[in-house]
Each structure stands twice: as structure tokens, then as C-alpha cells.
ROVEX-553727 format. One line per field, with one value per atom (N, C-alpha, C, O): residue in one letter; atom name; x, y, z. Coordinates in Angstrom, 1 decimal. Layout:
residu: A_...
atome: CA_...
east: X_...
north: Y_...
up: Z_...
end
This chain:
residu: X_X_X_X_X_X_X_X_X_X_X_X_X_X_X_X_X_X_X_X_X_X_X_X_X_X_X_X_X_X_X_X_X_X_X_X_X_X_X_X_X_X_X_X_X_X_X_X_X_X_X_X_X_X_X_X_X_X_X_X_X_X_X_X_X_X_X_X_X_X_X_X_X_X_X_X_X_X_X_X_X_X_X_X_X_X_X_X_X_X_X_X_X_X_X_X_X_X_X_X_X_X_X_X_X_X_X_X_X_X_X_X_X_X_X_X_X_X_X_X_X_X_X_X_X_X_X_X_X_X_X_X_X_X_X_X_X_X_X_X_X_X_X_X_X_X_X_X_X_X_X_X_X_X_X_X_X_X_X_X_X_X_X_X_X_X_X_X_X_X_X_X_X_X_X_X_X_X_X_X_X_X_X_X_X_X_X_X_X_X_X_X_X_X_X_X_X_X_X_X_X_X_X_X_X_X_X_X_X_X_X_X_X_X_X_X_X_X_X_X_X_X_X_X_X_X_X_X_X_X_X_X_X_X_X_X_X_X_X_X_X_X_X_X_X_X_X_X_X_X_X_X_X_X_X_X_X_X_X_X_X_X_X_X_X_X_X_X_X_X_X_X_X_X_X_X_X_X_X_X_X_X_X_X_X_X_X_X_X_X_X_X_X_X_X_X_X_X_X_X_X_X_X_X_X_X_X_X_X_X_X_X_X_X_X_X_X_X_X_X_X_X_X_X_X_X_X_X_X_X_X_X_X_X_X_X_X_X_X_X_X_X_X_X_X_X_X_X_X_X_X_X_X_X_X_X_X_X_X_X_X_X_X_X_X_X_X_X_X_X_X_X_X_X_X_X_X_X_X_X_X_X_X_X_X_X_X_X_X_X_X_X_X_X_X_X_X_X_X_X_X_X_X_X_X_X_X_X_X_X_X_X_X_X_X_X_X_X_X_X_X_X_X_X_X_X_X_X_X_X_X_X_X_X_X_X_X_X_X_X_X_X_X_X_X_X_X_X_X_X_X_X_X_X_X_X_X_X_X_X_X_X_X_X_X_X_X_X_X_X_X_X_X_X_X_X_X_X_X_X_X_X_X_X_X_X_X_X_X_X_X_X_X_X_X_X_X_X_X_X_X_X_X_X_X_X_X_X_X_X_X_X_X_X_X_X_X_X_X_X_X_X_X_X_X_X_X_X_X_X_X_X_X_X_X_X_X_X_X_X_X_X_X_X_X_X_X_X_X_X_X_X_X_X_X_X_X_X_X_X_X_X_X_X_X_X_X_X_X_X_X_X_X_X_X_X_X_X_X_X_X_X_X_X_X_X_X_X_X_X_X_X_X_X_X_X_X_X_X_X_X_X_X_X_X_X_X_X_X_X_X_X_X_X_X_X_X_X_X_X_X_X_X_X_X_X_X_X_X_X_X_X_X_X_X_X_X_X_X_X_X_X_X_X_X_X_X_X_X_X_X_X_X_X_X_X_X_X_X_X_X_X_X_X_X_X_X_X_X_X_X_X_X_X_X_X_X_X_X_X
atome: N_CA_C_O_N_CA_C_O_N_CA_C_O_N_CA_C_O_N_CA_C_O_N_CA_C_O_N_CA_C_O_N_CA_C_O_N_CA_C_O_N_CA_C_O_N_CA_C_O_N_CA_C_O_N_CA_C_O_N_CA_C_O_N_CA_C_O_N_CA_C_O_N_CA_C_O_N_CA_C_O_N_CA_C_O_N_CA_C_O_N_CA_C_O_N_CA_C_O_N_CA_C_O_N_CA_C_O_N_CA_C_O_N_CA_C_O_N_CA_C_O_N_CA_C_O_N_CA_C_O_N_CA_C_O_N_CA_C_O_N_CA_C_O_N_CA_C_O_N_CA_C_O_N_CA_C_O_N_CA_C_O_N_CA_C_O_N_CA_C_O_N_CA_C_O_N_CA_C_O_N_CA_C_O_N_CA_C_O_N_CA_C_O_N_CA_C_O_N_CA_C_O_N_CA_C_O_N_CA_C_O_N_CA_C_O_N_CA_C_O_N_CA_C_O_N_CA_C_O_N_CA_C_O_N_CA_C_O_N_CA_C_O_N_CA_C_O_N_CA_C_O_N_CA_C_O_N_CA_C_O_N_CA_C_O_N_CA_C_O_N_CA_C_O_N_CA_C_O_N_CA_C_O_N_CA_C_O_N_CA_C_O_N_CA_C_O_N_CA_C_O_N_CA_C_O_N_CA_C_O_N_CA_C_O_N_CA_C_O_N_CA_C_O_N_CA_C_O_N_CA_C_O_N_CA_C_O_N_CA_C_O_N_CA_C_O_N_CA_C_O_N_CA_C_O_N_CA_C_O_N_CA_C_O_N_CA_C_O_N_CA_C_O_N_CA_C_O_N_CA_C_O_N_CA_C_O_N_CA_C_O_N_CA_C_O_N_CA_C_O_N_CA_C_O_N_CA_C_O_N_CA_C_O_N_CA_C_O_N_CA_C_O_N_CA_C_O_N_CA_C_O_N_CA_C_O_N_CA_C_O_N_CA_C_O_N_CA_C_O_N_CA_C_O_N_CA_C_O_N_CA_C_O_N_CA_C_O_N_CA_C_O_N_CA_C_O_N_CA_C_O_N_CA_C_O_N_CA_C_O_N_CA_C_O_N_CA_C_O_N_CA_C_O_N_CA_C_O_N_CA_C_O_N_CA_C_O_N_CA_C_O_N_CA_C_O_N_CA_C_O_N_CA_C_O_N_CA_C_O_N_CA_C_O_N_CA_C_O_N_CA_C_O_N_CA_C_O_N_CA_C_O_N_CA_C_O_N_CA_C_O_N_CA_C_O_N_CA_C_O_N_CA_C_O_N_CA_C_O_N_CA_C_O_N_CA_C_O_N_CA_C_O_N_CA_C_O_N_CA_C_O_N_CA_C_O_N_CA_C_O_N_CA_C_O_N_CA_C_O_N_CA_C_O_N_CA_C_O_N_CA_C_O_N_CA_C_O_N_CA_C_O_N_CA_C_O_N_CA_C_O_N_CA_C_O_N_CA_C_O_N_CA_C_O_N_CA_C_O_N_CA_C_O_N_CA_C_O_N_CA_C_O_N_CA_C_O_N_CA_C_O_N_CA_C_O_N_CA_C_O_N_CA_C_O_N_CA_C_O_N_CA_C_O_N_CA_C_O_N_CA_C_O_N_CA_C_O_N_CA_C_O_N_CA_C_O_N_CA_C_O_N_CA_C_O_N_CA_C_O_N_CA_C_O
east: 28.8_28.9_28.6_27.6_29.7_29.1_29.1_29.9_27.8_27.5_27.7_27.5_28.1_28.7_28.2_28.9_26.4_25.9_25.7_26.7_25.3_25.3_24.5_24.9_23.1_22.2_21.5_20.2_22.4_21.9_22.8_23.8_22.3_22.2_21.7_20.9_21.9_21.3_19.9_19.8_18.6_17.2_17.0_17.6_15.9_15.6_14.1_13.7_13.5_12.3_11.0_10.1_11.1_9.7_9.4_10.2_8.6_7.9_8.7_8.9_8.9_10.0_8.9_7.9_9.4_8.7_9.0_9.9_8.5_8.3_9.5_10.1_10.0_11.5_12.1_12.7_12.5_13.6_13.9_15.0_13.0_13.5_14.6_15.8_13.5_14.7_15.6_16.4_15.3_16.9_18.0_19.1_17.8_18.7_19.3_20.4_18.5_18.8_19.8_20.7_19.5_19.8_21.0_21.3_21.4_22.6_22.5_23.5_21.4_21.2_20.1_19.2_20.3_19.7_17.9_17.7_16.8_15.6_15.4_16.3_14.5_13.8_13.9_14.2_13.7_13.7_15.2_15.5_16.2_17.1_17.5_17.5_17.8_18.3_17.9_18.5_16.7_16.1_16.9_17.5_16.7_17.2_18.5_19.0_19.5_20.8_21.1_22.1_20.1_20.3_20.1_21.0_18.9_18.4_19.4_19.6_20.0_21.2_22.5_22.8_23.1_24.0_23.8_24.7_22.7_21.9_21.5_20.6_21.8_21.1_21.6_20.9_23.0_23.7_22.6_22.0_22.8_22.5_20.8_20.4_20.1_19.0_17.9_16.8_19.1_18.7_18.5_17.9_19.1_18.9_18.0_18.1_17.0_15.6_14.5_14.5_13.6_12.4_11.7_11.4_11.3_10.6_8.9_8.4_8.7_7.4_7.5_8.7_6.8_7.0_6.6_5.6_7.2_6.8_5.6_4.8_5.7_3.5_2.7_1.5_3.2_2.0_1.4_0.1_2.1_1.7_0.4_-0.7_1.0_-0.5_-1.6_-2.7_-1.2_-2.7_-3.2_-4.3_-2.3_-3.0_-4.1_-5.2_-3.5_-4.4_-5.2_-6.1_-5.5_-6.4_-7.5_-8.6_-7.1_-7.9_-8.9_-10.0_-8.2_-9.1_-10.7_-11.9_-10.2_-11.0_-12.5_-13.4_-12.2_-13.5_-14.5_-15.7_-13.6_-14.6_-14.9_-15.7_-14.6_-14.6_-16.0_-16.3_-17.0_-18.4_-18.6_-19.8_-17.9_-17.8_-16.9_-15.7_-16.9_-15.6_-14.8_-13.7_-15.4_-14.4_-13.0_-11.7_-14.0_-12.9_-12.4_-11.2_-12.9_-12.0_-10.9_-9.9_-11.3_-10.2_-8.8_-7.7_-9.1_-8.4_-7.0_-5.8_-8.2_-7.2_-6.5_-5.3_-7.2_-6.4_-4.8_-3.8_-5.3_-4.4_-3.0_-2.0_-3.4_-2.3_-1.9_-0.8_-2.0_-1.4_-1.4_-0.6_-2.0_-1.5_-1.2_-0.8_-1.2_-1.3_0.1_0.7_0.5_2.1_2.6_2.0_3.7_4.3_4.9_5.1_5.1_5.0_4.2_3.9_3.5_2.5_3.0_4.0_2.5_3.1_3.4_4.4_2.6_3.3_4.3_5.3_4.2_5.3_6.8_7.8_6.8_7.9_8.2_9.3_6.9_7.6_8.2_8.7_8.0_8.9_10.3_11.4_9.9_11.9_12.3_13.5_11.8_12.9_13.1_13.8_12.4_12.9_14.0_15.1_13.9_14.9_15.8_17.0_15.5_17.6_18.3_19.5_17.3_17.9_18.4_19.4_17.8_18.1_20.1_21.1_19.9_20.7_22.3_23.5_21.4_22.9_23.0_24.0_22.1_22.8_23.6_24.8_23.2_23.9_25.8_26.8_25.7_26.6_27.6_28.8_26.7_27.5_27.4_27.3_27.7_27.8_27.3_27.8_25.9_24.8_23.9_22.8_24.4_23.4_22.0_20.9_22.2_20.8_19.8_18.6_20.0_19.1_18.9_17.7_19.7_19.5_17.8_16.7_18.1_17.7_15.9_15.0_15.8_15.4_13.9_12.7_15.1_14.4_13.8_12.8_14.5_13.8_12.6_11.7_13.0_11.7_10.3_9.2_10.6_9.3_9.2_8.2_9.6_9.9_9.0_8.3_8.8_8.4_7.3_6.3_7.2_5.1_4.9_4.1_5.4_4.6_4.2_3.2_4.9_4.8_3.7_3.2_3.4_2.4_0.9_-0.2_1.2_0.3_-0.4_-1.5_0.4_0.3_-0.5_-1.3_-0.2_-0.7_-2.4_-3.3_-2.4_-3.7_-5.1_-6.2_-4.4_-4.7_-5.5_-6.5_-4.4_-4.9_-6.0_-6.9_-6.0_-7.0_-8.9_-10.0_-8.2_-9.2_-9.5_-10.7_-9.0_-9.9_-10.2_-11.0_-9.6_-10.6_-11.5_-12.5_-12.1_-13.1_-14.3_-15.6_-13.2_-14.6_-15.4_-16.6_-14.1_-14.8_-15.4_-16.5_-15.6_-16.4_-17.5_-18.2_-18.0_-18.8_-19.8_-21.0_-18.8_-19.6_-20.5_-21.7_-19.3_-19.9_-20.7_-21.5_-20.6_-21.8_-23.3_-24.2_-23.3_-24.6_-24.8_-26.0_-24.1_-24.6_-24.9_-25.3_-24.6_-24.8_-25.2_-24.9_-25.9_-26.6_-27.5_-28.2_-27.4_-27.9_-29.4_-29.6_-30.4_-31.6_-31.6_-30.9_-33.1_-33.1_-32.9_-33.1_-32.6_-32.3_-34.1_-35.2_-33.6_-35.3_-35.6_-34.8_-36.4_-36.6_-36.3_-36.6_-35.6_-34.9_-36.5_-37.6_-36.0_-37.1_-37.4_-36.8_-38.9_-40.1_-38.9_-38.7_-38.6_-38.0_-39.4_-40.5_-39.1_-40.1_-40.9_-40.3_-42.2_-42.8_-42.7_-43.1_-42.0_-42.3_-43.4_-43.8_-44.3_-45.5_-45.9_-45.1_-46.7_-47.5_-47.2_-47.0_-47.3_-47.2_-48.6_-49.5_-49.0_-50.2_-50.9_-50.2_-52.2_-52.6_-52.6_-53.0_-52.1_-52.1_-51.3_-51.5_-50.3_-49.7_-49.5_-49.5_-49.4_-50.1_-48.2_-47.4_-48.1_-46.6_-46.6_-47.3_-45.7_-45.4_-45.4_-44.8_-45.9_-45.7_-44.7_-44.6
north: 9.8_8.9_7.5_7.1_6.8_5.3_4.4_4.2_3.9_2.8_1.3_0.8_1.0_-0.6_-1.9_-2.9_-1.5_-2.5_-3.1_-2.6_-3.6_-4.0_-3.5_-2.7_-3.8_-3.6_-2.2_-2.0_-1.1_0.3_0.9_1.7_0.3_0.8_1.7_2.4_1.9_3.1_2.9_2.2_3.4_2.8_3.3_4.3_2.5_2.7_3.2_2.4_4.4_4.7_3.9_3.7_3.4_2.2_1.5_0.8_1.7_0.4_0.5_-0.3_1.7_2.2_3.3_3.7_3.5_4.3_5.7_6.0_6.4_7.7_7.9_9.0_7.0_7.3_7.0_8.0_5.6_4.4_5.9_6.3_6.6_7.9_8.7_8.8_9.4_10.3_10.1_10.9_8.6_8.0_8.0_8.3_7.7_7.8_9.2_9.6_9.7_11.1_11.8_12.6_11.5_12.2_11.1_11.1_10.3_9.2_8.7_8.5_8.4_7.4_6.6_6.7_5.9_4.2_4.6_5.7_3.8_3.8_3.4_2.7_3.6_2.6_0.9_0.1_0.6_-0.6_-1.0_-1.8_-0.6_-0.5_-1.2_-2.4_-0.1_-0.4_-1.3_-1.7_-1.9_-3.0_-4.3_-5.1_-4.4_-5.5_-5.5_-6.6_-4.4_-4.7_-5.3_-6.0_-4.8_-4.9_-6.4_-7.1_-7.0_-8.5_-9.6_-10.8_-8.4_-9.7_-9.7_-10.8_-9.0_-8.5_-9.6_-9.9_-10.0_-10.3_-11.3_-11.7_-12.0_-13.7_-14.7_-15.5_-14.8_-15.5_-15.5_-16.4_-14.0_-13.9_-14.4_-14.8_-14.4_-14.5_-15.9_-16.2_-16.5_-17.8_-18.7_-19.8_-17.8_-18.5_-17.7_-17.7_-16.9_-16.2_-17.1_-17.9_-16.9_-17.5_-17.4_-16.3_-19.1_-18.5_-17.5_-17.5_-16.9_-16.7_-15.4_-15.1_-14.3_-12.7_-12.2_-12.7_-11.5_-11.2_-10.6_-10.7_-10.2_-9.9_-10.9_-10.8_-12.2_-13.5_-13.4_-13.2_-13.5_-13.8_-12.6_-12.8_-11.5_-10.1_-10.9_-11.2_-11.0_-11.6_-12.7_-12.6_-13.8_-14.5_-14.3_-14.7_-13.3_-12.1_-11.9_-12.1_-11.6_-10.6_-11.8_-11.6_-12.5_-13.8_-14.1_-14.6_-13.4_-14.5_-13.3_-13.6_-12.0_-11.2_-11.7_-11.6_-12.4_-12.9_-13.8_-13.9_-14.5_-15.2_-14.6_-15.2_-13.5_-12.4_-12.5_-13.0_-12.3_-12.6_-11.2_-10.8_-10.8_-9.8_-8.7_-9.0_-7.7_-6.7_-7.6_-7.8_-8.2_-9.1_-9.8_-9.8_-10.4_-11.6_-10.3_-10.4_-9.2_-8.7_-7.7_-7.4_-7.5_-6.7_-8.0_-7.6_-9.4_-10.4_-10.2_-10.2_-10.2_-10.4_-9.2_-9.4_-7.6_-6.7_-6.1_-5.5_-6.8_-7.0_-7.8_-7.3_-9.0_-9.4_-8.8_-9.4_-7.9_-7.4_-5.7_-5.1_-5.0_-3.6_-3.6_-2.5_-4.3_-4.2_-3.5_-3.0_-3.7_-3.6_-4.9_-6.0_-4.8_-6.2_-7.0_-6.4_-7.9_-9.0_-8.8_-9.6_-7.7_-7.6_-7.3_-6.5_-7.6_-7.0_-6.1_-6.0_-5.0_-3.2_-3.3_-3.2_-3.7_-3.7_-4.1_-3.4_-5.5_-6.0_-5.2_-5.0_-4.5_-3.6_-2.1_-1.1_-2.1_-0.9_-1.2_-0.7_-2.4_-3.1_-3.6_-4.1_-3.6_-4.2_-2.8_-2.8_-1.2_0.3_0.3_0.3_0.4_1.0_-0.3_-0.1_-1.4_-2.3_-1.8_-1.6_-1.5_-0.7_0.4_0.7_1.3_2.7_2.4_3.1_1.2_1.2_0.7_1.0_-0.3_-0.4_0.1_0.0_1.8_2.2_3.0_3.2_3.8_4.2_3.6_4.2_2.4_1.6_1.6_1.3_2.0_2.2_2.9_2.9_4.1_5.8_6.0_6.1_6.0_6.4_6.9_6.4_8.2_8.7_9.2_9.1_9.7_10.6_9.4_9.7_8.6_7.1_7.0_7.2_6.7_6.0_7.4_7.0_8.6_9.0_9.0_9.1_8.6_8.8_7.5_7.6_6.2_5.1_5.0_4.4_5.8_6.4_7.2_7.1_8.0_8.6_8.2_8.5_7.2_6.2_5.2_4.6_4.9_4.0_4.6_3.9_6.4_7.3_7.5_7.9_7.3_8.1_6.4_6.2_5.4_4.4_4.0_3.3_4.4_4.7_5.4_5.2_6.1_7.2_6.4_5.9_6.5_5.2_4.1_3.7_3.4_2.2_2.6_1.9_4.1_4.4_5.3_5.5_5.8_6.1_4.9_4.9_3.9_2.5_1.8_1.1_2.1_1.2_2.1_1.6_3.4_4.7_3.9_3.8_3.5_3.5_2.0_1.9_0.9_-0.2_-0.2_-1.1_1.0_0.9_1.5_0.8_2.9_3.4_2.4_2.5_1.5_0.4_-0.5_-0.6_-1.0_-1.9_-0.7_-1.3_0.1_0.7_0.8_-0.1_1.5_1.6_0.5_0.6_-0.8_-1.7_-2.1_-2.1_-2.4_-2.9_-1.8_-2.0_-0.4_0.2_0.2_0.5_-0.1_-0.1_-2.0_-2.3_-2.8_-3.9_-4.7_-5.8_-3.3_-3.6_-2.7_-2.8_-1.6_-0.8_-1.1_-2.1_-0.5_-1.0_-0.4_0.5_-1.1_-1.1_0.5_1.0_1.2_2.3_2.5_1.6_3.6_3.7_3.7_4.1_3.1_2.7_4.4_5.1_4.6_6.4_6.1_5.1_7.2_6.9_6.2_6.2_5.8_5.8_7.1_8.1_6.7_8.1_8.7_8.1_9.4_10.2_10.1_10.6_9.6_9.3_10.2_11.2_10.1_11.6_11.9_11.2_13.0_13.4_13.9_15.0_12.1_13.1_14.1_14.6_14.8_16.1_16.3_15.3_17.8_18.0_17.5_18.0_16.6_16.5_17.5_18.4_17.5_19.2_19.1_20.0_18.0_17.9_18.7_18.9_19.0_20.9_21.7_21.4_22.7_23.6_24.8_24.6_25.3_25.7_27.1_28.1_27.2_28.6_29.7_29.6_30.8_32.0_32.9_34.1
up: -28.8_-27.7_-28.3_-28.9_-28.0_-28.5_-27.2_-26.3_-27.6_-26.0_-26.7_-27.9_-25.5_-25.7_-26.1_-26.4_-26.1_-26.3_-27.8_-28.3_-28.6_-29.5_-30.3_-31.2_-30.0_-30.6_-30.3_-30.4_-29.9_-29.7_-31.3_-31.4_-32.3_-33.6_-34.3_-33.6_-35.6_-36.2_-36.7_-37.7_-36.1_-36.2_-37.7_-38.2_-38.6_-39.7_-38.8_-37.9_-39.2_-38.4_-38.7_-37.9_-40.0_-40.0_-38.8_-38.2_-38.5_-37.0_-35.7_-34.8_-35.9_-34.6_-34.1_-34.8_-32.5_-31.6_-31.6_-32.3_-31.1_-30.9_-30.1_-30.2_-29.2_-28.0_-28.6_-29.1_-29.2_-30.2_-31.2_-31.3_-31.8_-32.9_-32.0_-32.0_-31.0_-30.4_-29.4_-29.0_-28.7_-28.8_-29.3_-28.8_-30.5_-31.5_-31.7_-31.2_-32.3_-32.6_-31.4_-31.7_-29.9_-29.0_-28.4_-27.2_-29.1_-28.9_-27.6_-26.9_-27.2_-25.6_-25.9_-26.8_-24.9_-25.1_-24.7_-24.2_-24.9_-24.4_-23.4_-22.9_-22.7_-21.2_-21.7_-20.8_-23.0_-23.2_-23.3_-22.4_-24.1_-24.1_-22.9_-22.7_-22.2_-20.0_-19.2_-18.2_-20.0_-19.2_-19.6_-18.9_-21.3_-21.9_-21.6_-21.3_-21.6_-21.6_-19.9_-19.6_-18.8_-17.3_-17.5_-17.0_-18.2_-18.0_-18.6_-18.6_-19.3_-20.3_-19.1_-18.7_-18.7_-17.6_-16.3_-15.5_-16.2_-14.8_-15.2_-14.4_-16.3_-16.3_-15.7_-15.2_-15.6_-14.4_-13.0_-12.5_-12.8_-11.3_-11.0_-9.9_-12.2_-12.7_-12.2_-11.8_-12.6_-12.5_-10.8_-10.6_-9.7_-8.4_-7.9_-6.7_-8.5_-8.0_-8.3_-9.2_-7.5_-7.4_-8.8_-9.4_-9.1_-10.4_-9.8_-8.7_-10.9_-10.7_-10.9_-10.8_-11.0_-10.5_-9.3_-8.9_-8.5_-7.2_-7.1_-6.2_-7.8_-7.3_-7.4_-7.0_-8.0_-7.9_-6.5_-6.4_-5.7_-4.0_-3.7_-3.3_-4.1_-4.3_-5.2_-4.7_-6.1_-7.4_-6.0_-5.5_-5.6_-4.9_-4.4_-4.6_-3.1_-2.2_-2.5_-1.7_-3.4_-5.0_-4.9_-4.5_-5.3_-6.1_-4.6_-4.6_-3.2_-2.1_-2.1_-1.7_-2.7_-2.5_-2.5_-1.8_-4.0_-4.4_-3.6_-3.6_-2.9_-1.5_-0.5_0.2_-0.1_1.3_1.2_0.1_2.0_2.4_3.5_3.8_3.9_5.2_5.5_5.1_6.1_6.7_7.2_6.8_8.2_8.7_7.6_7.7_6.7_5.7_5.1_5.0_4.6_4.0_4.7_4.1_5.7_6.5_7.0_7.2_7.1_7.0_6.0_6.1_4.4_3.5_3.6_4.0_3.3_3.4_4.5_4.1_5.8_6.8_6.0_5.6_5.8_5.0_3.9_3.7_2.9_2.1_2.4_1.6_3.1_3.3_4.8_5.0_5.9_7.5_7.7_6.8_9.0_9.8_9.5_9.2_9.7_9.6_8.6_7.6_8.6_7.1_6.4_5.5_6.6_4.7_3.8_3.9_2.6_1.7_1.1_0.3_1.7_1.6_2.0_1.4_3.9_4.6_4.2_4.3_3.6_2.5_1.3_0.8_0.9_-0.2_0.5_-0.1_1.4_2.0_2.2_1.9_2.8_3.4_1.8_1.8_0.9_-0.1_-0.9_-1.9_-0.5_-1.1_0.0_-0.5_1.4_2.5_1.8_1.8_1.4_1.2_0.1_0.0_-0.8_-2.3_-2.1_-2.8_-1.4_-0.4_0.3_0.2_0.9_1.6_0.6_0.7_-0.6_-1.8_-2.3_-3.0_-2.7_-3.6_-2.7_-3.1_-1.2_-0.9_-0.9_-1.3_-0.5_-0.5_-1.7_-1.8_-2.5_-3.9_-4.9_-6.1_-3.4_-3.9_-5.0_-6.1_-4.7_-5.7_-4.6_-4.4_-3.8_-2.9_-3.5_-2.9_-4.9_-5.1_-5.6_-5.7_-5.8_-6.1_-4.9_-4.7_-3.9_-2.4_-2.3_-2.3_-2.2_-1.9_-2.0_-1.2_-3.8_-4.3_-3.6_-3.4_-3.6_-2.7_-1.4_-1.1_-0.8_0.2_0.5_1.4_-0.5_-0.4_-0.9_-0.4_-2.0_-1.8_-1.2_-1.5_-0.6_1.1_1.9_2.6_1.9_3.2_2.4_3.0_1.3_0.7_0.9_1.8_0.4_0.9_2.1_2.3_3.2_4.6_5.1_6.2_4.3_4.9_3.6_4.1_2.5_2.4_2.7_2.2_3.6_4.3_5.6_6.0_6.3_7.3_7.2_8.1_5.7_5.0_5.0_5.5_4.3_4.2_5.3_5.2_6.8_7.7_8.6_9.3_8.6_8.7_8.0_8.4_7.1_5.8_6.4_6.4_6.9_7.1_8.3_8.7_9.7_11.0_10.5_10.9_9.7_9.2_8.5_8.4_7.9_7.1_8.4_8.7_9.2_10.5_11.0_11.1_11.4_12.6_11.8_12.1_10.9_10.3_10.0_10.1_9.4_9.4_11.0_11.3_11.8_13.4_13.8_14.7_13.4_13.7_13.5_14.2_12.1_10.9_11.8_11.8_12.2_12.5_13.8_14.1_14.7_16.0_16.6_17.8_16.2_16.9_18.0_17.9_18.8_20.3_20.1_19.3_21.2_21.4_22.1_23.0_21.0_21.7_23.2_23.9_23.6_25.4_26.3_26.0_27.3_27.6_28.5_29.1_28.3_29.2_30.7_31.3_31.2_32.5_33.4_32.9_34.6_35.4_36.2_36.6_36.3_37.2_38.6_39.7_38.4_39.6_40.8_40.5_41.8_42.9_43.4_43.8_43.7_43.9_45.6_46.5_45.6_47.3_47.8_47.8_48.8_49.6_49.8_50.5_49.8_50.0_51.4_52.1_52.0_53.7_54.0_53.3_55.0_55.8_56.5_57.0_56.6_56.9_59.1_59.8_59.4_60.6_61.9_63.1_60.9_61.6_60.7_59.5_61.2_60.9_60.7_61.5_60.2_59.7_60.5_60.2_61.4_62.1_61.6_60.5_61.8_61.4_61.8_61.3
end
């Protein structure tokens, strides 16, 4: 099999990896390989994406942790990066279901599939997650607002005694 790319050559094993060997040997490219030849392929396209890496906006998130003071601030931040919605899980589910939806598009169902289905554990993730911060709030607002012991009911009223002034029929 010979692949197209250039530099999928004959490795000298000095300072080569444990895959790069049986790569070779087994005539297909590496994980690194696929990536470099994808990013060389895709530098055109490359260039009208947002600089930065997409998880900066998560690190951001990340970074507010450090000021959270409370359940409250931190169920804030968490809401924005695991909640419903525009959070960030949430986006990372809609950007597996669009990949889901091109590869379908380009009849590559068992990939589509494949995106999907981590689409649906992140789903159920995300619904783990939001389990796990009403469990933190209750807990907190329970441990922090516990109500004043209950005051003992009031004396049930005592019923007068009979008066010995009549005298009860026989």
C-alpha cells in the first residue's frame, strides 16, 4: 500500500515510537500521521476560525472557580458550563449531533453513528451533572437554613370535672 503523503516514509527506528515502528511495518499511517496530514489539507480552511482553542472559554470558566465564595457562585459558574442550554456541554453536544449529521451527509453512517452516540452518553452526563448540583444546593440550603426546633404543640384544654350537684341516674 502506498499512501500519498510524503513524509509516511521508511522509519529508521532510532527515536521513533512504539506506533511510528508498527506503523510502518503494518504499512498505515499513525494517529500523528492523520492529524498532520488533516491540518496540512485544512490550512486554507484554517485560517477563517477563531484564533484561540475552543476550550479557552472552559479554562475561562475554570479560572472564575477560584473566586466562587458559595453553592450559590459556584452553581452560577457550573450552570454556565454543564446546565441546559447555551452551556458549554450543551454546545458540545450540538457540535457531536452537526458532525453526526455531516458525516451522515457524507455517507459515513458508522462515524455518524458513532457521534451520536457520544452526543447521547454526554446527554445523560449532562443530566448526571445537573442531579449532582441540585443535590449540592439542597444540601447546602439545608445544612444552612435549618429551621428552629418545632415549639411542642399547645396543652390540649382540660375538660371540667362533672359538679357533684346532680347526681347521675341509675
Amino acid at each position: 500500500m502506498s499512501l500519498p503523503h510524503p513524509d509516511f516514509e521508511l522509519y529508521d527506528n532510532v527515536g521513533r515510537t512504539t506506533e511510528q515502528i508498527t506503523a510502518h511495518r503494518d504499512d498505515r499511517p499513525t494517529a500523528d500521521d492523520l492529524h498532520r496530514w488533516a491540518a496540512h489539507d485544512a490550512r486554507e480552511f484554517s485560517t477563517a476560525l477563531p484564533d484561540g482553542e475552543a476550550g479557552q472559554s472552559i479554562s475561562d470558566w475554570t479560572r472564575h472557580l477560584y473566586r466562587v465564595r458559595t453553592a450559590a457562585e459556584l452553581n452560577t459558574v457550573a450552570q454556565a458550563v454543564l446546565g441546559d442550554g447555551r452551556s458549554g456541554l450543551g454546545e458540545l453536544h450540538t457540535f457531536l449531533e452537526t458532525a453526526a449529521e455531516w458525516c451522515e451527509h457524507n455517507q459515513e453512517p458508522s462515524i455518524a453513528a458513532r457521534y451520536r452516540q457520544h452526543a447521547e452518553e454526554l446527554s445523560v452526563l449532562g443530566d448526571q451533572l445537573v442531579y449532582l448540583g441540585a443535590d449540592h444546593l439542597a444540601s447546602t440550603y439545608r445544612r444552612t437554613n435549618r429551621s428552629a426546633p418545632a415549639q411542642p404543640p399547645p396543652a390540649v384544654a382540660r375538660v371540667p370535672a362533672p359538679t357533684a350537684g346532680r347526681r347521675a341516674a341509675r
